[in-house]
N, C-alpha and C positions, 0 to 999 in steps of 0.2 A: 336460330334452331340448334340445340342439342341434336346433336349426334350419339346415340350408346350402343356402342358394337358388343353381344355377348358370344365367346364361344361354349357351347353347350358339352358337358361330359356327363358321368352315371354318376358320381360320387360329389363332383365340383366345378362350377364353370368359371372363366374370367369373364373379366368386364372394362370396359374401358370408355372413356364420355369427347368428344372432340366438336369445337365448337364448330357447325359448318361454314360461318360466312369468315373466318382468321383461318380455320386447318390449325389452330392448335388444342394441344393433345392439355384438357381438360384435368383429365385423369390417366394417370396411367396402368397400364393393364395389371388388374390387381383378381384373385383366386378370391369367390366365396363359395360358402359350402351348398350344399342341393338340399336345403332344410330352412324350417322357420327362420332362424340366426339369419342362416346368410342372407335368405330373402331380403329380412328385416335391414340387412347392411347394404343392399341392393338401392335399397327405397331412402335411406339414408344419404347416399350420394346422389341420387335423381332427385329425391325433392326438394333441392337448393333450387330446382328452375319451375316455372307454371310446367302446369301438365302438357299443356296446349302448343308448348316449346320446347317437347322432348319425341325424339322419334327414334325407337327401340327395334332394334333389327339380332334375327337369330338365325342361324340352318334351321332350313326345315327337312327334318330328317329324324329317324326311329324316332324314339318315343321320349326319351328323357327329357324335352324340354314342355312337356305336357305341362305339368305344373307348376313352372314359372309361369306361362304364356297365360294359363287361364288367371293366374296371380294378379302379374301384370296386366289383362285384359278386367280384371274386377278391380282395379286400381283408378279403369278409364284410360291406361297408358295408351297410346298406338305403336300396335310394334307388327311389324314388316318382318314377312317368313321369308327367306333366300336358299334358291333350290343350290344346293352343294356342290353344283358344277362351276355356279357363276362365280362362285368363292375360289373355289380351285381354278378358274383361270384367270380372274384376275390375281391370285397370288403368282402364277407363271409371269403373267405379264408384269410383273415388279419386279421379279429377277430369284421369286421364292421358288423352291422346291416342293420342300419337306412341309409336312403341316406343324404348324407353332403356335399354340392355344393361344398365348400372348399376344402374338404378333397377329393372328388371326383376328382377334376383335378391333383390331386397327384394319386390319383389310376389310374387315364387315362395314366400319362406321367410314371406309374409303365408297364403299357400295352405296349405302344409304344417302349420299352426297350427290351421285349423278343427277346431273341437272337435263338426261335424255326424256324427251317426251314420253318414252314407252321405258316405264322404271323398270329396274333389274331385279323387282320383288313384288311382291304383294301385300297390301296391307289385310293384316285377320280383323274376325271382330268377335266377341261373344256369341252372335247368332249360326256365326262362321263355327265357331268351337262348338256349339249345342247341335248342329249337324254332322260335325265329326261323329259324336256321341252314337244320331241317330245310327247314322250308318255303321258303326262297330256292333252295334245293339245287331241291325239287320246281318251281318257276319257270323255273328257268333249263333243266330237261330239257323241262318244253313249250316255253317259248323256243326250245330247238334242235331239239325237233322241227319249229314252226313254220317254221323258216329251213329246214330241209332239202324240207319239203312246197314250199317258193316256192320253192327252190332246183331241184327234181325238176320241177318243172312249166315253168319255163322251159325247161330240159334238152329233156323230152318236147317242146315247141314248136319249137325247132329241128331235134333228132331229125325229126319232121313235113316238115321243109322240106327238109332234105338226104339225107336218108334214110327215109322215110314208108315203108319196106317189112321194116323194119332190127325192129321190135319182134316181128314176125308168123314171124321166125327164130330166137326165142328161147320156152322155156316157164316163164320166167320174166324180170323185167327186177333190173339192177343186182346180176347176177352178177359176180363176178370176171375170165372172158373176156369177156360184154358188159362191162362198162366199160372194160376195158383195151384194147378194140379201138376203141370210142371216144376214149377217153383219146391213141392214139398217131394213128389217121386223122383222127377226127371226123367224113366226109363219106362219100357215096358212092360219089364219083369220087374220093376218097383212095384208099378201100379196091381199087376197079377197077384203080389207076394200081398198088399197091403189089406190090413184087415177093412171091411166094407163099410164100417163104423167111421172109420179115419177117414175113407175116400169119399163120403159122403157130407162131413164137413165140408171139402172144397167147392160143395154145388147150393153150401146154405151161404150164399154170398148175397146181402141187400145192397140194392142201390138199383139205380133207373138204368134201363137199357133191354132190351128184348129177352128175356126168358127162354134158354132152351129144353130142346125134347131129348138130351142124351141125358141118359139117368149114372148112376154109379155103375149100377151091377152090369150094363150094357157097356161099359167103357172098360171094367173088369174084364168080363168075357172076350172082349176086342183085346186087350191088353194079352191074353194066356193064350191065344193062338198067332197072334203077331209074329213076325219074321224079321224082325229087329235084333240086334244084335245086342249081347251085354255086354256094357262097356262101365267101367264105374269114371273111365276119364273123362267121358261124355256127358256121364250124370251129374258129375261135378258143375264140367263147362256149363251145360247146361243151367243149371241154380246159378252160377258168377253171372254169368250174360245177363238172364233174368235181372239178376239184383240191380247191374249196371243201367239196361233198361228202365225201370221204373223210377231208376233216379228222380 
């Protein structure tokens, strides 16, 4: 069995290959770059051995070894993720301190060697890496929902300020005419000042969804006795949010 210890960096990582049944040092720890090339020189010294006789060990840790790993996992390599602690104490326990890229994929390919029934790693696999996927996928849709809720909520707070009567004309909020009427006034004293020609475009909107009963000239009237305040930094915010919103 090959042994190949990699240490992972942003720009370049080392590598080093050590046979397990001698302990001798194959290769010695040699920098390739985080790109096609170096890949390509990666695959270049492992594939002197069967696939089946190579056992590829990394940190598993942030993100930069993302695309080696799926590389080498569409290669068919097996390569063994090691959580960062076990690295860092068995570098103590040989007498290391300081962390040494070099010396480091010799500690890694020392790891991959334990012959403990309960390994010091875990071996990934492809179906492994398409689940990471999923679950980034499911992150990043609470992520966007979380920015759209602090997004919504600013919104409503100025809403409050320039037009505090604006939601109680709607029976529902961030419909397609509500936003677009905000979207083009934002204020109350927009919508009073706007000719009723213009504000009546905002209410000729097609597409599927329930039809409402507030006309122009009644959201006008509502607008020119409103108790909202004019603000043009609110009328702004208001239009940013929006836009950010419908992203």
């Amino acid at each position: 069995m090959k042994l190949v210890g990699i240490d992972i960096g942003k720009h370049k990582h080392f590598v080093s290959i050590v046979d397990k049944l001698t302990g001798e040092v194959i290769l010695q720890p040699v920098a390739f770059s985080n790109n096609a090339q170096g890949f390509e020189f990666l695959i270049s010294q492992i594939a002197l051995y069967p696939v089946d006789s190579v056992l590829i060990g990394m940190e598993d840790t942030g993100h930069y070894h993302f695309a080696l790993l799926r590389f080498l996992l569409q290669k068919n390599y097996s390569v063994a993720l090691i959580n960062p602690k076990t690295t860092d104490l068995n570098r103590r326990m040989d007498g290391g301190i300081t962390k040494n890229d070099k010396l480091d994929t010799l500690n890694i390919c020392d790891i991959l060697s334990s012959n403990k029934l309960k390994k010091p790693y875990r071996l990934t696999s492809s179906k492994k890496f398409d689940l990471y996927e999923q679950k980034q996928l499911t992150r990043l849709h609470h992520s966007l929902k979380e920015q759209i809720n602090v997004l919504s909520n600013r919104l409503q707070k100025c809403i409050d300020l320039v037009f505090p009567e604006y939601n109680s004309l709607f029976k529902s909020k961030y419909g397609k005419v509500y936003m677009s009427i905000l979207k083009q006034f934002g204020s109350a004293k927009a919508i009073a000042q706007a000719d009723i020609r213009t504000l009546r475009k905002c209410f000729d909107i097609t597409g599927r969804g329930n039809r409402i009963s507030l006309t122009a000239e009644k959201l006008k009237e509502s607008a020119k006795t409103s108790v909202g305040i004019s603000s043009l930094a609110d009328e702004m915010q208001i239009k940013h949010l929006i836009a950010h919103i419908e992203l």
